[in-house]
PASEBA-1860 file (N, C-alpha, C; in nm, 3 decimals):
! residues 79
1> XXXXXXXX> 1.167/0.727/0.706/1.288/0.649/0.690/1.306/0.565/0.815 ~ 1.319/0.457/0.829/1.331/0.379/0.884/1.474/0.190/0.890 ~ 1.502/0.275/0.962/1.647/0.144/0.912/1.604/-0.004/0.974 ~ 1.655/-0.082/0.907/1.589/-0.258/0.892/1.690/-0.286/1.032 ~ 1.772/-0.208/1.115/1.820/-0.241/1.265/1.743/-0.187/1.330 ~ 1.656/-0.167/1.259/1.576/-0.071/1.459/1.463/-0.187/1.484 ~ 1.457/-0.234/1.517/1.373/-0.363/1.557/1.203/-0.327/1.563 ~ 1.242/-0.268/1.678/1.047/-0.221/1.722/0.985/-0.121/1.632
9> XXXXXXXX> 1.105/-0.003/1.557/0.991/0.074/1.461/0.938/-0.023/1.329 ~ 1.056/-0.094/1.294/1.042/-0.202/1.150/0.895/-0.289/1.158 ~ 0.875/-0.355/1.313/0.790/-0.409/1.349/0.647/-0.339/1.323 ~ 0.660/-0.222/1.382/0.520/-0.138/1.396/0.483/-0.079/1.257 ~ 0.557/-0.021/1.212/0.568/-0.027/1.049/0.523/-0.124/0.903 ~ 0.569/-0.226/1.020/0.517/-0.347/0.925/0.339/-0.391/0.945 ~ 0.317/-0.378/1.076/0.192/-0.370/1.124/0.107/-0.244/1.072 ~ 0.159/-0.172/1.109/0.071/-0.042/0.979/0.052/-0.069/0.862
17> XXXXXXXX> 0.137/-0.116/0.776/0.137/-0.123/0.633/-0.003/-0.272/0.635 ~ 0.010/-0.365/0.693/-0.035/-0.462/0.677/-0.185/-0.399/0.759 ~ -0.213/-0.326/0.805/-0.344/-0.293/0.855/-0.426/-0.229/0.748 ~ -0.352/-0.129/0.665/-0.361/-0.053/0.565/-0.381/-0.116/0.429 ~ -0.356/-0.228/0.439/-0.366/-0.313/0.275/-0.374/-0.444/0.290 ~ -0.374/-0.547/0.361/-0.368/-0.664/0.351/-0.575/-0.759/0.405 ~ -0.631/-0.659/0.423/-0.759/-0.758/0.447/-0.831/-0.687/0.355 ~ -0.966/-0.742/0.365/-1.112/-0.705/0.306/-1.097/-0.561/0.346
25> XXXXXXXX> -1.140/-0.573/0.538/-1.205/-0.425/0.557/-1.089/-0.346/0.585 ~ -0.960/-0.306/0.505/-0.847/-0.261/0.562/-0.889/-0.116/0.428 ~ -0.827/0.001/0.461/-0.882/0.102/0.406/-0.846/0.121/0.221 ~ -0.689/0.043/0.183/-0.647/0.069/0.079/-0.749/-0.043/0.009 ~ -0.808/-0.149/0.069/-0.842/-0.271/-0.031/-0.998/-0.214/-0.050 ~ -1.079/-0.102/0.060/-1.215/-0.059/-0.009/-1.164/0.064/-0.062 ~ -1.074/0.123/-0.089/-1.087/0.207/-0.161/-1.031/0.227/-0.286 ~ -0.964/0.125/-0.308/-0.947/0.073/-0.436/-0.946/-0.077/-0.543
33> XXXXXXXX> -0.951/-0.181/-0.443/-0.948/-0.300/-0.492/-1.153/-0.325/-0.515 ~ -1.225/-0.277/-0.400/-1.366/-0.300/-0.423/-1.425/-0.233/-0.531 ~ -1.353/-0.094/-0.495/-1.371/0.004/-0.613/-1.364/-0.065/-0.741 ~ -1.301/-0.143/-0.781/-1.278/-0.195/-0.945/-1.216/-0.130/-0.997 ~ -1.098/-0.021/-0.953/-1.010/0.057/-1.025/-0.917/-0.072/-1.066 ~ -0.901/-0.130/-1.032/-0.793/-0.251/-1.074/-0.807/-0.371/-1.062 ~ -0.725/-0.490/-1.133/-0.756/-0.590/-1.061/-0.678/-0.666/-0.947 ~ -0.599/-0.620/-0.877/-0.549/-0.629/-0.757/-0.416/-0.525/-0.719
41> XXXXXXXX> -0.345/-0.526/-0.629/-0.278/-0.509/-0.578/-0.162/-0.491/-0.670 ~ -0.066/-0.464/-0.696/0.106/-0.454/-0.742/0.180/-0.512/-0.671 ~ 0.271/-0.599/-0.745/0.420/-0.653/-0.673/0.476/-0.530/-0.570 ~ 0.481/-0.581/-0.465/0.535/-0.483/-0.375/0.451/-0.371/-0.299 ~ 0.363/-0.414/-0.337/0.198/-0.313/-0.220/0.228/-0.327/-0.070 ~ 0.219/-0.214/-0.022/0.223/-0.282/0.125/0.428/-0.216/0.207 ~ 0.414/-0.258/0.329/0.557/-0.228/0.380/0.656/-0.305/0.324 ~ 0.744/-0.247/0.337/0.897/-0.333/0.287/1.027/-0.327/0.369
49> XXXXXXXX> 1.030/-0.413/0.462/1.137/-0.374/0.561/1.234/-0.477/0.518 ~ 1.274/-0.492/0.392/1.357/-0.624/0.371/1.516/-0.583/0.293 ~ 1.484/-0.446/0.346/1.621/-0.397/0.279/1.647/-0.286/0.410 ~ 1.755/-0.230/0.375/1.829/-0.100/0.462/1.736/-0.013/0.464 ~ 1.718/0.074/0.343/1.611/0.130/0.382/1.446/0.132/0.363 ~ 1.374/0.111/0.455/1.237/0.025/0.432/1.161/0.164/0.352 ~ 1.024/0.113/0.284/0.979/0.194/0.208/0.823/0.136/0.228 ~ 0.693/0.152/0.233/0.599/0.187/0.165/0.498/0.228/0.066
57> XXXXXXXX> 0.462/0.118/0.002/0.402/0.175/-0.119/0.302/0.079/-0.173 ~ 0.164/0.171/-0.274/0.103/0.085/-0.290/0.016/0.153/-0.406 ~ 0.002/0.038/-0.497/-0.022/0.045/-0.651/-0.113/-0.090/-0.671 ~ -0.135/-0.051/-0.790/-0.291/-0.170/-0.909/-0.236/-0.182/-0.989 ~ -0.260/-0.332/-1.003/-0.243/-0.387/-1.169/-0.402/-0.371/-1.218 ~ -0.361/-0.322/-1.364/-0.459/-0.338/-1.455/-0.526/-0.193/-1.422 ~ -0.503/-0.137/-1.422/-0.567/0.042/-1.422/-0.589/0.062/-1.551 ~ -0.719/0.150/-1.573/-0.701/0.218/-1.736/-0.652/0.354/-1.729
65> XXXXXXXX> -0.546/0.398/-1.815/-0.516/0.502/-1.802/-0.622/0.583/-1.790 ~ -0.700/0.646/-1.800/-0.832/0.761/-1.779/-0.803/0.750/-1.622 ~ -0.794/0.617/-1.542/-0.777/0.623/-1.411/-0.683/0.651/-1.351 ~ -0.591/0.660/-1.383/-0.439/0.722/-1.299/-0.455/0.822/-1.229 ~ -0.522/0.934/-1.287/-0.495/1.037/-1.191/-0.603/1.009/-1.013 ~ -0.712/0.964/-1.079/-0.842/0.890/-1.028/-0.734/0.807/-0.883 ~ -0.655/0.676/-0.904/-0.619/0.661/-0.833/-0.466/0.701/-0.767 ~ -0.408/0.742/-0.787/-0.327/0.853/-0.729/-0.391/0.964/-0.634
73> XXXXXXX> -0.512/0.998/-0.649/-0.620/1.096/-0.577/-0.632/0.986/-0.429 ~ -0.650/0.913/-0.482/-0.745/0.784/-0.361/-0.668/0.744/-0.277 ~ -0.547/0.769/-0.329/-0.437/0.669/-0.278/-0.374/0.786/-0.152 ~ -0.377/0.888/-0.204/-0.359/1.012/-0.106/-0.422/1.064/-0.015 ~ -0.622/1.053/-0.090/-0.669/1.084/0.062/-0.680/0.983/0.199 ~ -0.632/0.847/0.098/-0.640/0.676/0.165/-0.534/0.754/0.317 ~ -0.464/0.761/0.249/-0.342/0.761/0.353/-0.367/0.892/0.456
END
């Protein structure tokens, strides 16, 4: 939990999230976007410090169900 007034954790937070999902070699995009579990990312992947309380999270469009549990697994040891 993290409140959108604390300046320097929001910051570092935001830098985590964006280390974690936003390039090629960042760990969520080979372990699931290269993978071909999906075809990209979800509205809202990644940090969210744009409200009171900021949140984290990160999901695929286009999964086949058979894969859900598949990535929910990935997404846990990702982190």
């Amino acid at each position: 939990h993290c409140s959108i007034t604390d300046l320097k954790e929001s910051t570092t937070l935001s830098i985590i999230g964006a280390l974690l999902t936003e390039s090629e070699s960042s760990p969520f995009y080979q372990s699931l976007i290269e993978a071909n579990l999906g075809s990209d990312y979800s509205p809202g992947t990644g940090y969210q410090g744009n409200t009171l309380d900021s949140s984290f999270s990160v999901g695929l469009q286009g999964i086949s169900e058979i894969d859900i549990e598949r990535v929910t697994n990935i997404i846990e040891e990702t982190l």
